[in-house]
C-alpha positions in Angstrom: -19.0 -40.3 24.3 -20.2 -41.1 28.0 -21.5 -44.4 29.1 -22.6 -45.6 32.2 -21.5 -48.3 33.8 -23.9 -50.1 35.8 -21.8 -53.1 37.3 -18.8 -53.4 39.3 -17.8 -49.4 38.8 -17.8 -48.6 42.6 -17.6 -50.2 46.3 -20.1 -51.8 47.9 -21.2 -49.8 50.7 -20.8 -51.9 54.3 -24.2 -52.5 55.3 -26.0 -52.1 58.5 -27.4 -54.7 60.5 -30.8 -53.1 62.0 -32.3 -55.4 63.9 -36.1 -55.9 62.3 -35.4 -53.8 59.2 -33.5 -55.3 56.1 -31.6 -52.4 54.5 -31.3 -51.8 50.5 -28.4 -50.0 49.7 -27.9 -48.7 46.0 -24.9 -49.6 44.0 -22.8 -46.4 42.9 -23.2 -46.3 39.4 -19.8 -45.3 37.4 -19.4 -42.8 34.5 -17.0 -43.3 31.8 -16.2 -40.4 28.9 -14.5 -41.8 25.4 -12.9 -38.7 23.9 -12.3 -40.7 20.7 -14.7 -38.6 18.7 -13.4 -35.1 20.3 -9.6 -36.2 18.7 -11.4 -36.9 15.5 -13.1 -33.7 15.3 -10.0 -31.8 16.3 -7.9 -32.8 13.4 -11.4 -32.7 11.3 -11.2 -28.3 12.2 -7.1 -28.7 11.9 -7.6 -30.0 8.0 -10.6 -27.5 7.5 -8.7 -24.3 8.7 -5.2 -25.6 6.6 -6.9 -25.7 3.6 -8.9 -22.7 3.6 -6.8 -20.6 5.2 -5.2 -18.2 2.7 -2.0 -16.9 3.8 -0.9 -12.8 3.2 0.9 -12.6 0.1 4.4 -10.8 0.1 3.6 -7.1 -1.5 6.6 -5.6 -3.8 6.8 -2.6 -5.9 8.8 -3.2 -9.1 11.1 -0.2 -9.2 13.9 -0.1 -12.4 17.0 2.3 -11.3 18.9 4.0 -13.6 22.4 3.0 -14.1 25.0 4.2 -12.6 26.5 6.6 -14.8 23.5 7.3 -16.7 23.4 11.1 -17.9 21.2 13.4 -16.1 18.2 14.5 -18.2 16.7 18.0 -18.4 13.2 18.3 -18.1 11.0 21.9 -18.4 10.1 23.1 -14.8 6.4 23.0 -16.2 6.7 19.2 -16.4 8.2 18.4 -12.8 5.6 17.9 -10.2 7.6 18.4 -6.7 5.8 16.1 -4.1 7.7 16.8 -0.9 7.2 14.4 2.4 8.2 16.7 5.3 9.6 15.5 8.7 6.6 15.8 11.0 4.5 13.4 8.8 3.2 16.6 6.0 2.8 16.2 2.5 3.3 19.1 0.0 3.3 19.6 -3.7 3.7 22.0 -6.5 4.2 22.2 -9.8 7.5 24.0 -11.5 7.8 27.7 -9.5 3.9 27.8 -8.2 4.0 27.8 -4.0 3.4 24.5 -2.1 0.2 23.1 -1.5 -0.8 20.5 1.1 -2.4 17.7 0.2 -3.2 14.3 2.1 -2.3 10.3 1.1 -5.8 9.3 0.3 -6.7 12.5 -2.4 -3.2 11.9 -3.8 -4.2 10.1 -6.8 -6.4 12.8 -7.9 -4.4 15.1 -7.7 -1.7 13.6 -9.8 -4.4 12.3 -12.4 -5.8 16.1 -12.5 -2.2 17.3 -12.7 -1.6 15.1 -15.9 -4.8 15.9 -17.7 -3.4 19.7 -17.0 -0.4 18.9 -18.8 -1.6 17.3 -22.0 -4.1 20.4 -22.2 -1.7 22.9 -22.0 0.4 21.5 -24.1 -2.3 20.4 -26.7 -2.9 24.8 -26.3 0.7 25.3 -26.5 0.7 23.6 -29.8 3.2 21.0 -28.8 0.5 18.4 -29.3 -2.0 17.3 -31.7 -5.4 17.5 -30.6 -6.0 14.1 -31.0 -4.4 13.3 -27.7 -7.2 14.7 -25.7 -9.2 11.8 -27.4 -7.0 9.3 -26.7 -6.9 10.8 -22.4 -10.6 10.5 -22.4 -9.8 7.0 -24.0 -7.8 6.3 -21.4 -9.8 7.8 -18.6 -12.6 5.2 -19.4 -10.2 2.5 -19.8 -7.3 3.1 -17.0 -5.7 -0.7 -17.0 -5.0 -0.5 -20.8 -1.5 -0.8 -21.1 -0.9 0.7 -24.7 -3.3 3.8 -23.5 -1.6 4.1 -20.5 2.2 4.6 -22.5 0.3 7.0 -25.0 -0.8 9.6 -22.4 2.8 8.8 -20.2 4.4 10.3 -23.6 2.2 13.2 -24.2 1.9 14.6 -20.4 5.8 14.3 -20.2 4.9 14.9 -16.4 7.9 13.6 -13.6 7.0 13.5 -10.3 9.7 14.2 -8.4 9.7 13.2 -4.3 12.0 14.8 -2.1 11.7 12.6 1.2 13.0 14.5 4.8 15.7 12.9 6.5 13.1 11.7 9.5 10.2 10.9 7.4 8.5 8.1 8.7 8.7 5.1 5.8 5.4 4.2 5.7 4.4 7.8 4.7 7.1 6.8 1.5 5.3 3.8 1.1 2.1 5.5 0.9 3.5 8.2 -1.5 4.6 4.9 -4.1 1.7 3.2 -3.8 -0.4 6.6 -5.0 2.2 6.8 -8.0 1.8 3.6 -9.0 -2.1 3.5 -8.9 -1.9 6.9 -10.8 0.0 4.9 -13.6 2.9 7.1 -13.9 5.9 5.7 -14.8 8.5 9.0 -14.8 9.3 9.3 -10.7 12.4 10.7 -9.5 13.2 9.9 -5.2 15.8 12.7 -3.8 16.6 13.6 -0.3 14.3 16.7 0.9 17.8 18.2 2.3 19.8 17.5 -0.8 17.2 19.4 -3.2 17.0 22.6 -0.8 20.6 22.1 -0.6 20.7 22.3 -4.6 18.1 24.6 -4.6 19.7 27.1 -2.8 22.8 26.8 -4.8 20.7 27.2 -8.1 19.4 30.6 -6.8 23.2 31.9 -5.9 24.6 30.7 -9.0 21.7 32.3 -11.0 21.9 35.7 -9.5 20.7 38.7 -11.3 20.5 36.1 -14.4 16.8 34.9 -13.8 15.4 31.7 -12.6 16.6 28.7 -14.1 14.9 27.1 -17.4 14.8 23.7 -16.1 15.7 21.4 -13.7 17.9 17.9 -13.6 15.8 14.5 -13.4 17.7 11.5 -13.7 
């Protein structure tokens, strides 16, 4: 606060003897700030911001590895979805031998969502599946968070993503990739090295010959 100070704050000015006139001279009057209250209010904003303030929580992705000498699993090449996360920042996908297909972070989800519906259809065609489970996907569709829904379609789309992740792949761009997967809700996700699976691939195709492609591939 500010106060004035009307006594004794200043020097008296020397006055001037003019002969004939007598001289009034004013008193300087002093100013005087209390920053009391400004300290108060300071810790009053320090309080406010503390507890309101809600700090970033630490985000985690739960991942469970297999073990270590767990046995490799075939799966049907019509059940592996390939998502591969190229070098200059690309993202392609395809589904057992049909040619890649670009696709971008944010339409991700859809297209792994339209991928499984795919799957349970041709399989309910196929005969491999009751037609009931196309009730239980529109179940699901209309309730994605229910847990017992969500391990019912898992089981009948038998769908694996596998993601083969270049060498110089920026991490975020892996990060994005999970975060898509998990949102989707699918719980079968294989993580391979883009070089190792060409590497494999192109092995494969030697050791095949003149025999055909290969039935299936190796998830573990």
């Amino acid at each position: 606060m500010g106060a004035l100070d009307g006594g004794g704050g200043g020097t008296k000015a020397p006055r001037k003897k003019i002969p004939g006139m007598r001289v009034r001279v004013k008193r300087r009057i002093g100013i005087r700030l209390d920053m009391t209250p400004m300290v108060d209010i300071g810790f009053l904003l320090l309080i406010f911001f503390m507890c309101t303030t809600v700090f970033r929580q630490p985000q985690a992705m739960e991942i469970t590895l297999p073990e270590a000498n767990a046995p490799n699993v075939k799966v049907s090449q019509d059940n592996v979805l390939t998502l591969k996360l190229m070098n200059d920042g690309d993202m392609v996908w395809h589904v057992g031998e049909n040619p890649d297909q670009p696709v971008i972070v944010d339409s991700l989800g859809e297209v792994l969502k339209d991928q499984r519906k795919a799957n349970i259809t041709r399989r309910v065609g196929e005969g491999k599946l009751k037609p009931e489970a196309l009730t239980v996907l529109q179940r699901w569709e209309a309730q994605p968070n229910d847990t017992s829904l969500t391990r019912q379609i898992e089981d009948a789309s038998k769908l694996v993503i596998l993601v083969e992740v270049g060498d110089s792949c920026v991490y975020q761009r892996v990060v994005d990739a999970m975060d898509e997967i998990q949102q989707a809700k699918i719980q079968r996700f294989s993580i391979t090295s883009l070089a190792e699976a060409l590497k494999a691939e192109e092995e494969a195709k030697k050791a095949a010959g003149g025999r055909g492609k290969p039935a299936g591939g190796r998830v573990r």
